[in-house]
SELUM-611691 format. One record per residue: residue in one letter; x, y, z of N, C-alpha, C in turn; residue number from 1. Coordinates in pm, 1 decimal, m for minus. Example, Ala and Ser with C-alpha at 12.3 -4.5 7.8 and 13.67 -1.06 7.14 Angstrom:
2
<site r="A" n_xx="1319.0" n_yy="m569.0" n_zz="780.0" ca_xx="1230.0" ca_yy="m450.0" ca_zz="780.0" c_xx="1320.0" c_yy="m330.0" c_zz="780.0" k="1"/>
<site r="S" n_xx="1285.0" n_yy="m225.0" n_zz="708.0" ca_xx="1367.0" ca_yy="m106.0" ca_zz="714.0" c_xx="1290.0" c_yy="3.0" c_zz="787.0" k="2"/>
***
This chain:
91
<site r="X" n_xx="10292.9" n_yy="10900.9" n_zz="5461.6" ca_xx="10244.5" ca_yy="10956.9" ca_zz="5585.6" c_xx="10190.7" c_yy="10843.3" c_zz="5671.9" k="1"/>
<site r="X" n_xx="10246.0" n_yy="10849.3" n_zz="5789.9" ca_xx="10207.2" ca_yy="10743.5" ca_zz="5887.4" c_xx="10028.9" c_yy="10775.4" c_zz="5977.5" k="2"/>
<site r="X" n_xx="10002.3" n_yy="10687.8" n_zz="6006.9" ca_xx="9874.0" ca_yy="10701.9" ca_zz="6064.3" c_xx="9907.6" c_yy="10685.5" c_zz="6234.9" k="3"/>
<site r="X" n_xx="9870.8" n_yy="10809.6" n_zz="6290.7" ca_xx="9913.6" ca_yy="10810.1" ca_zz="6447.2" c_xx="9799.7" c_yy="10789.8" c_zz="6502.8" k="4"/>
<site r="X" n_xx="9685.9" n_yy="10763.5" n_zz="6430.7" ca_xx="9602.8" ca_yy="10777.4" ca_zz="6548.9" c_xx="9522.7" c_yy="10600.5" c_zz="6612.7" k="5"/>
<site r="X" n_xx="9638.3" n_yy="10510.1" n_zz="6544.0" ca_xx="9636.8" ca_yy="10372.1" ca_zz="6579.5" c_xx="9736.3" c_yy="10372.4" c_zz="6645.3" k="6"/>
<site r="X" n_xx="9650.7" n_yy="10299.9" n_zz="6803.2" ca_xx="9765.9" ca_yy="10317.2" ca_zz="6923.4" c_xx="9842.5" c_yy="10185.8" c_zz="6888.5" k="7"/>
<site r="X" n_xx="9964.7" n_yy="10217.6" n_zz="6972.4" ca_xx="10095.5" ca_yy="10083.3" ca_zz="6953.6" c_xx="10039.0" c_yy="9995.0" c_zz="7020.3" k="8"/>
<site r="X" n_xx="10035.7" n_yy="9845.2" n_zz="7026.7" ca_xx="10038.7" ca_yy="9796.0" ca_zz="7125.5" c_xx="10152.2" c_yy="9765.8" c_zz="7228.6" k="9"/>
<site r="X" n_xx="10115.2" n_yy="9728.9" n_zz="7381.0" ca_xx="10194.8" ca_yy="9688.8" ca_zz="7432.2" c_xx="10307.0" c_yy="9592.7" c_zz="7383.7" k="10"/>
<site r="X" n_xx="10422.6" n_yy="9641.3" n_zz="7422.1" ca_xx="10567.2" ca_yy="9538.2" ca_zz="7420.2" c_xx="10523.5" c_yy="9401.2" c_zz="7473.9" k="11"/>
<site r="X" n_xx="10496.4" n_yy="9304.7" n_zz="7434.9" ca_xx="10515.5" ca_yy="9165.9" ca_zz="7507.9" c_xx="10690.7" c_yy="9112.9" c_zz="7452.5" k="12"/>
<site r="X" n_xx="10716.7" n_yy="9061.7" n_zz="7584.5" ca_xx="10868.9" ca_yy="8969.2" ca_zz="7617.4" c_xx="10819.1" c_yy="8850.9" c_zz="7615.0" k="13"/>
<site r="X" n_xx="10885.9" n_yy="8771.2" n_zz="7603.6" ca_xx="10942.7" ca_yy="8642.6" ca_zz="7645.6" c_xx="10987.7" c_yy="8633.3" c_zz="7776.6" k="14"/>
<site r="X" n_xx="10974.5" n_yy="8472.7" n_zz="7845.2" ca_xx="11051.9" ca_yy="8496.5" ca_zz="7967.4" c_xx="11189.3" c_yy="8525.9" c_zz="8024.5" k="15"/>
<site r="X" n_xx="11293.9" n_yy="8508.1" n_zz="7930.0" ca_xx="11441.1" ca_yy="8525.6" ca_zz="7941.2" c_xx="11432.4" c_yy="8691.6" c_zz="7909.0" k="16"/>
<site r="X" n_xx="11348.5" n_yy="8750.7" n_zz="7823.6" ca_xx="11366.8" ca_yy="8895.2" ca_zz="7812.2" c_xx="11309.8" c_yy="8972.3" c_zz="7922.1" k="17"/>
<site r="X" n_xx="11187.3" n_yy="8932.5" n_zz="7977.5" ca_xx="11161.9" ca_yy="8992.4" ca_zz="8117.8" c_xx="11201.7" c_yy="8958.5" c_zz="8182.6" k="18"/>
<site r="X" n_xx="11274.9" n_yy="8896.4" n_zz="8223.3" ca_xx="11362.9" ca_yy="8910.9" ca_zz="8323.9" c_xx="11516.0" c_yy="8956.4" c_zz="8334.5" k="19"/>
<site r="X" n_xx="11550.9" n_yy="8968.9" n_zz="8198.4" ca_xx="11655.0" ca_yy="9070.6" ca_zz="8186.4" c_xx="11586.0" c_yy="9177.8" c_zz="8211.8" k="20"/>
<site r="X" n_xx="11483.1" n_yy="9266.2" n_zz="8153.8" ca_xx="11429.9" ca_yy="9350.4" ca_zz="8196.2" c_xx="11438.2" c_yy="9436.6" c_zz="8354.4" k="21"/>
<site r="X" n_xx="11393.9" n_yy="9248.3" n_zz="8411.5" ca_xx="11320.8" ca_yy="9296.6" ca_zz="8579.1" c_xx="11467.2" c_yy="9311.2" c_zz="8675.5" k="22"/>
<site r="X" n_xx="11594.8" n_yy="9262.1" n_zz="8590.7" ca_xx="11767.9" ca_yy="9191.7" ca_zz="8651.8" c_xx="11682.1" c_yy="9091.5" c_zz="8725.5" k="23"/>
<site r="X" n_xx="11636.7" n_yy="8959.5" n_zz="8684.5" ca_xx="11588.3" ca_yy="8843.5" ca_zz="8762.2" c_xx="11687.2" c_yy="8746.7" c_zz="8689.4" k="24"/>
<site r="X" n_xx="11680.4" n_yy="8642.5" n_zz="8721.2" ca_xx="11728.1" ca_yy="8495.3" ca_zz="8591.4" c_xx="11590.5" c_yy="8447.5" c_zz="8602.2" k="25"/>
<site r="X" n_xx="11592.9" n_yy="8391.3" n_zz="8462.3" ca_xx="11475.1" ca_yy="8358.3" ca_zz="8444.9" c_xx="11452.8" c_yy="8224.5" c_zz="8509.2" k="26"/>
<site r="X" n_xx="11497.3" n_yy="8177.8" n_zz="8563.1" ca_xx="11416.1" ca_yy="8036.0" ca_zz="8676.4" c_xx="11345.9" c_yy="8100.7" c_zz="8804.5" k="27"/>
<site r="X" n_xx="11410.9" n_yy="8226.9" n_zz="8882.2" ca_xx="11357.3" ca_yy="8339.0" ca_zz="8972.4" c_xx="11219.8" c_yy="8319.6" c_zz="8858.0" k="28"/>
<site r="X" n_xx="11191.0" n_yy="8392.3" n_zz="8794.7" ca_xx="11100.0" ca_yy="8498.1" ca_zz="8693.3" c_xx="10995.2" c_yy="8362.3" c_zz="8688.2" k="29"/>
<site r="X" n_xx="11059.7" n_yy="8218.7" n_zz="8649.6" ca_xx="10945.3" ca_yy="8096.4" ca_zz="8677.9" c_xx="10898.6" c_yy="8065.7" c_zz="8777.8" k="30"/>
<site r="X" n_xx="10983.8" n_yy="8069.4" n_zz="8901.9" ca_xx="10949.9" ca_yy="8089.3" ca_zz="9015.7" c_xx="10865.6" c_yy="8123.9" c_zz="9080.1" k="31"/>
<site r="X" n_xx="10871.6" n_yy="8257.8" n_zz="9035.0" ca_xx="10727.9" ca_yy="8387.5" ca_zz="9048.2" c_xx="10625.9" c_yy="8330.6" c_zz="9026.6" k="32"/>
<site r="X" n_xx="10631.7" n_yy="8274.8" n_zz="8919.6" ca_xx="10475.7" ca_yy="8253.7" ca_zz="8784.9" c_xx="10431.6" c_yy="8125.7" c_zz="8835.7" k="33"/>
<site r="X" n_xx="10526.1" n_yy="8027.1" n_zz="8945.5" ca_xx="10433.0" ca_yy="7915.4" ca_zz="8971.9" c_xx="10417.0" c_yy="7977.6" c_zz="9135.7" k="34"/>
<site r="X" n_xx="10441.1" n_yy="8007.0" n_zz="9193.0" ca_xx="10394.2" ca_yy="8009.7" ca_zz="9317.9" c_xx="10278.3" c_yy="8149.6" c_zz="9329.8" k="35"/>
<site r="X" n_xx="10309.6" n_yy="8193.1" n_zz="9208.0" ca_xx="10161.9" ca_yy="8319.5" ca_zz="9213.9" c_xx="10209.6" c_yy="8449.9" c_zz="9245.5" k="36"/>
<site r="X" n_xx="10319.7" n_yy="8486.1" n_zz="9270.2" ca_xx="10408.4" ca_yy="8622.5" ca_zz="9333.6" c_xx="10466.0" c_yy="8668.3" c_zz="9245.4" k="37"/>
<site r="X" n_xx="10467.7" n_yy="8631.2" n_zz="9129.4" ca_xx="10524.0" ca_yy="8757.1" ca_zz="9018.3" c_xx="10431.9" c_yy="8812.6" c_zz="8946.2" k="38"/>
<site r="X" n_xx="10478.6" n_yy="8871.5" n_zz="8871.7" ca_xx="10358.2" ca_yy="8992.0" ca_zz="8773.8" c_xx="10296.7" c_yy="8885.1" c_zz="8685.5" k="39"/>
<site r="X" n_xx="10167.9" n_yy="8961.5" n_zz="8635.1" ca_xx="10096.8" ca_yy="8893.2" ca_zz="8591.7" c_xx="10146.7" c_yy="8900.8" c_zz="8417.1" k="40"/>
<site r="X" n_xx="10087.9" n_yy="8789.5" n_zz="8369.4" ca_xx="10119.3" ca_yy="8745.9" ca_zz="8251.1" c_xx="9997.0" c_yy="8666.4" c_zz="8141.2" k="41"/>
<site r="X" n_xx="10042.4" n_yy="8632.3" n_zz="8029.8" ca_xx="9977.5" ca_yy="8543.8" ca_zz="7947.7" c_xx="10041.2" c_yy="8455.9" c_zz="7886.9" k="42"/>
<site r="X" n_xx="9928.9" n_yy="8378.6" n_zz="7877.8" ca_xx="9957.9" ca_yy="8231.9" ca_zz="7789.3" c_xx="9877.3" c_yy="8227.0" c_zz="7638.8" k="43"/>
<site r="X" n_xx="9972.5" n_yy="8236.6" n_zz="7556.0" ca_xx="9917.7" ca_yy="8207.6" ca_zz="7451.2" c_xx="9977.5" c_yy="8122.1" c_zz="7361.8" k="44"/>
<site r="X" n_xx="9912.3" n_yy="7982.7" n_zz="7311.4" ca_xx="9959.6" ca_yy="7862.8" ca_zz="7332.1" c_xx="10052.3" c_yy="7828.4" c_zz="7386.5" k="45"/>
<site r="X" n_xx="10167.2" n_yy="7756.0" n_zz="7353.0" ca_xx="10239.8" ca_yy="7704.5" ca_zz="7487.4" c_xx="10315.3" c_yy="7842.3" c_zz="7525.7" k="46"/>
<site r="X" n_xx="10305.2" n_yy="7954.0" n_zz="7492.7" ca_xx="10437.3" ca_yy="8053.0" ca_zz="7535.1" c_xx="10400.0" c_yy="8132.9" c_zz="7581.5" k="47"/>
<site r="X" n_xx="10484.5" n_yy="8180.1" n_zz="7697.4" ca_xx="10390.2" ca_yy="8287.7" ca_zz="7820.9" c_xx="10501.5" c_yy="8438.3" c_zz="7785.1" k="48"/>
<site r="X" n_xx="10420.7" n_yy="8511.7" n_zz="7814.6" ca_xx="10430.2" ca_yy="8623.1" ca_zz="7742.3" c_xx="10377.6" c_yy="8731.5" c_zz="7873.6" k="49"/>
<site r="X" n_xx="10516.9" n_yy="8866.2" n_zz="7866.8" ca_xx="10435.0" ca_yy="8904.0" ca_zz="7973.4" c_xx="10466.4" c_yy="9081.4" c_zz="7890.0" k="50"/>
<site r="X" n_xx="10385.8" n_yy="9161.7" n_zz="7945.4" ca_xx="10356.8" ca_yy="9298.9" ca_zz="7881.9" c_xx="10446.3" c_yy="9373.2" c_zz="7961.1" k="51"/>
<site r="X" n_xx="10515.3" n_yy="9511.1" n_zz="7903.9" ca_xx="10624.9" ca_yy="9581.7" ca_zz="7995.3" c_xx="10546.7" c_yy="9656.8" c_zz="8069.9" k="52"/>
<site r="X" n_xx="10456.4" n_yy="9691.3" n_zz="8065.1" ca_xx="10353.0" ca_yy="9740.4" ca_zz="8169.4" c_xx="10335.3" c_yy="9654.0" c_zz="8284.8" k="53"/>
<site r="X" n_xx="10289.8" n_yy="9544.5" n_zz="8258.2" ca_xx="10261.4" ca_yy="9471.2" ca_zz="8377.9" c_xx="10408.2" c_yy="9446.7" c_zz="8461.7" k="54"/>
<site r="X" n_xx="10553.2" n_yy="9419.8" n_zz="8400.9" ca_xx="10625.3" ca_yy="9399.9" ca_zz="8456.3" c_xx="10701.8" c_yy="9560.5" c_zz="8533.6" k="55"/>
<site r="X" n_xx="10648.3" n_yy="9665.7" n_zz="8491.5" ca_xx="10703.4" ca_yy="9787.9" ca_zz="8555.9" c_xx="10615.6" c_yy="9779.5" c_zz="8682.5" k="56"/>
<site r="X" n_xx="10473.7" n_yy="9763.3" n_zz="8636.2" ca_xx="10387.2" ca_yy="9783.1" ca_zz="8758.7" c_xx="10435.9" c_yy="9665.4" c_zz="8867.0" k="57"/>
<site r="X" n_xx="10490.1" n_yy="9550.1" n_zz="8880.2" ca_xx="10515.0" ca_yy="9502.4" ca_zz="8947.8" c_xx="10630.5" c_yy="9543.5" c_zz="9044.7" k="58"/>
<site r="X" n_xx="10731.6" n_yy="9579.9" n_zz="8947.1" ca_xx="10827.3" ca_yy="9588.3" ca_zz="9007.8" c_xx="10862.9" c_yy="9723.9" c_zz="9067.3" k="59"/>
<site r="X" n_xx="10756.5" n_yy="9788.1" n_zz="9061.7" ca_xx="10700.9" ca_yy="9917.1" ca_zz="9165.0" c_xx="10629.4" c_yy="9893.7" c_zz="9281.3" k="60"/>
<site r="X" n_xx="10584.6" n_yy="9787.4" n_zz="9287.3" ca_xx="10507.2" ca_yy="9746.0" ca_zz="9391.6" c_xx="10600.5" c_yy="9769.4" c_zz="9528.9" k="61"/>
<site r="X" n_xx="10771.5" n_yy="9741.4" n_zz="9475.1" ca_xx="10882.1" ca_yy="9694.6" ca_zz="9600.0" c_xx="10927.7" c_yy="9847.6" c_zz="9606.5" k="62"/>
<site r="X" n_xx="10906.8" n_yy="9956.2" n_zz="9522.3" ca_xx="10924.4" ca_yy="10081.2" ca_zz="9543.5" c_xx="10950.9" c_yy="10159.9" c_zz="9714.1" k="63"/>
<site r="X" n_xx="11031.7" n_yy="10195.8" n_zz="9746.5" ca_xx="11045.0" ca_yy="10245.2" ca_zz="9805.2" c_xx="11158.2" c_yy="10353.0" c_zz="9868.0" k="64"/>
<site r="X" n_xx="11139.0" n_yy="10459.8" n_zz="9972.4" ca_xx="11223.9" ca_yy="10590.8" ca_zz="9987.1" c_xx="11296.0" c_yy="10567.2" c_zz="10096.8" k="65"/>
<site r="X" n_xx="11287.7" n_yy="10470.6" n_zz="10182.6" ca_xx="11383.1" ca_yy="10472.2" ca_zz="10275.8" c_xx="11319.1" c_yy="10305.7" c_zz="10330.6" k="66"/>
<site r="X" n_xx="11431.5" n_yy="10282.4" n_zz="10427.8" ca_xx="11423.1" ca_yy="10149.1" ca_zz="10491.1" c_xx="11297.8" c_yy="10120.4" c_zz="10577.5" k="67"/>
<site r="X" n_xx="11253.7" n_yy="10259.8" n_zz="10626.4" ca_xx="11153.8" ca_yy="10249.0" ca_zz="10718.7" c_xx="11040.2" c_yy="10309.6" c_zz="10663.5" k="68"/>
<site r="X" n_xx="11013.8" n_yy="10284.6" n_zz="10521.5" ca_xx="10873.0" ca_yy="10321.8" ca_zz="10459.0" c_xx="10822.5" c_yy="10208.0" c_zz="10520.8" k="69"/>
<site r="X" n_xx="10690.0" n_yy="10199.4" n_zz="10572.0" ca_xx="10578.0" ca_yy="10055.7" ca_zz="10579.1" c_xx="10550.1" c_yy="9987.7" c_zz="10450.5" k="70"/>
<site r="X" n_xx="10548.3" n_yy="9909.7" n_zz="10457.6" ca_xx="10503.4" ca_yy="9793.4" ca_zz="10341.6" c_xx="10392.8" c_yy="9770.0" c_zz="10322.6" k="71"/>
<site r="X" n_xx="10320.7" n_yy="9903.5" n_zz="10279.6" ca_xx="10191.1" ca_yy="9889.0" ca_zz="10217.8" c_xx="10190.5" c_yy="9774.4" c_zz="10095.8" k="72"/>
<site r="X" n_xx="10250.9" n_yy="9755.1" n_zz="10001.5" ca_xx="10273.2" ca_yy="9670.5" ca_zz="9912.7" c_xx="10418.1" c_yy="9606.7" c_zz="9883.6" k="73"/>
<site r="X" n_xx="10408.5" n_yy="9517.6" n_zz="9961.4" ca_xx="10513.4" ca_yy="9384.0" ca_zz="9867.6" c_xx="10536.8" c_yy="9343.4" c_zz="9763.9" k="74"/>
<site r="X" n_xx="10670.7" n_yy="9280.3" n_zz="9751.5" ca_xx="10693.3" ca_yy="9192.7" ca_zz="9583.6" c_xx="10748.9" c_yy="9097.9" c_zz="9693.8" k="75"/>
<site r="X" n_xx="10714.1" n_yy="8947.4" n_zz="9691.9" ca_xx="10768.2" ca_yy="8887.1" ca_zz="9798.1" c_xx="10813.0" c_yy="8811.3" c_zz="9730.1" k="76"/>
<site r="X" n_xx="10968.7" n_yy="8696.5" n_zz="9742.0" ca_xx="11054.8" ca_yy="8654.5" ca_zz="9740.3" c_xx="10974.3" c_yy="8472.5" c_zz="9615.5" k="77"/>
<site r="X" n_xx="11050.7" n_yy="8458.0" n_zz="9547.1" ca_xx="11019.0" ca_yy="8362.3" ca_zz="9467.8" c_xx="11032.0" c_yy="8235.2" c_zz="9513.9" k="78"/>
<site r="X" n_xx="10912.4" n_yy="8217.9" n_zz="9630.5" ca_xx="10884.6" ca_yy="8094.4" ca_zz="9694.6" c_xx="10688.9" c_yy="8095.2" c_zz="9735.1" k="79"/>
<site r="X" n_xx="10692.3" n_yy="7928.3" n_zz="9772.2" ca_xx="10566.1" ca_yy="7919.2" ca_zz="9830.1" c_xx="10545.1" c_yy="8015.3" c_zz="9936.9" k="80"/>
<site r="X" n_xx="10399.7" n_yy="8107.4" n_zz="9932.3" ca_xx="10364.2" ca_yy="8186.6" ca_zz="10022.8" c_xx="10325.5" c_yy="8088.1" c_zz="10123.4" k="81"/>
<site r="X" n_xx="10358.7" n_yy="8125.0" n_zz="10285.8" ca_xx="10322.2" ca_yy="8109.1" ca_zz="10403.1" c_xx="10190.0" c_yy="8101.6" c_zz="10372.1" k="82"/>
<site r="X" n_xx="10118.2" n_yy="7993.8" n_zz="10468.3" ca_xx="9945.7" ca_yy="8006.1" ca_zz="10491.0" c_xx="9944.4" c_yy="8086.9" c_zz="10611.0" k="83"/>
<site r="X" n_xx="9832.7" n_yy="8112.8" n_zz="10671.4" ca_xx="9800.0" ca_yy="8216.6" ca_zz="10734.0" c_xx="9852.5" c_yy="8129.8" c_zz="10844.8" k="84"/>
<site r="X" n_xx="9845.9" n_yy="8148.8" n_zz="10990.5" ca_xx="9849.4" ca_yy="8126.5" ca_zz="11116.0" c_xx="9703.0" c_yy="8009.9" c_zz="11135.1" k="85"/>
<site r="X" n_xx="9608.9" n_yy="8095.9" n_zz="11118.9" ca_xx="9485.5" ca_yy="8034.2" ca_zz="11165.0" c_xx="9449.5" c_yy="7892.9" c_zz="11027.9" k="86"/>
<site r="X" n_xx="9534.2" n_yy="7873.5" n_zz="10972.1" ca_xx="9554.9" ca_yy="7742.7" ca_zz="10852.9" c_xx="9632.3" c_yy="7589.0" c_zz="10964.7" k="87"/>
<site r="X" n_xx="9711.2" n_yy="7633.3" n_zz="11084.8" ca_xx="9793.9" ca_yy="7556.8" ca_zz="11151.8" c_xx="9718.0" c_yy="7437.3" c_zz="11191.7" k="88"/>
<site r="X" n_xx="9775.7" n_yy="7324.7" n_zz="11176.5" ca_xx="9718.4" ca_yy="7187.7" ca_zz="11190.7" c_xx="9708.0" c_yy="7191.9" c_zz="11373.1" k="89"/>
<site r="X" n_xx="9623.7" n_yy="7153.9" n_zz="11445.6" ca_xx="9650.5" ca_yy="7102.6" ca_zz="11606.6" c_xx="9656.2" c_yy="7243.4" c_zz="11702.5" k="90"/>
<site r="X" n_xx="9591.6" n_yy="7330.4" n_zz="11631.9" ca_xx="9599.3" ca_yy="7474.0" ca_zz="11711.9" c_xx="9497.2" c_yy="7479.0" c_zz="11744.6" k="91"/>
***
């Protein structure tokens, strides 16, 4: 008889598996993780590890019902984020 009342833990991936997961390649999926715009993750010693929770919740963030929903929440593109306007050198 199994004992149910010890919860599972979360699924942790690897990075080549979350991002099969997310359909990314995983240099996109590194991408993310250095410029700060992908889902969040862990490091535990050298190997980063990310939970299928955190990677669903992310990739709900880009959720949406039509072209002209507002973009309350973004998943933005696997590059350095823009600084603000008011960051501009000589303005």
């Amino acid at each position: 008889m199994t004992d149910t009342s010890t919860p599972i833990p979360p699924r942790m991936l690897r990075t080549a598996e979350a991002a099969r997961f997310l359909g990314l390649s995983g240099r996109t999926l590194e991408k993310h993780r250095t410029f700060g715009t992908g889902p969040t993750y862990k490091k535990i010693g050298g190997r980063v590890i990310y939970a299928v929770g955190d990677l669903q919740a992310w990739a709900d963030r880009g959720a949406r019902t039509s072209t002209t929903d507002p973009a309350a929440s973004v998943v933005h593109p696997a590059r350095r984020p823009r600084p603000p306007a008011a960051w501009s050198v000589g303005g």
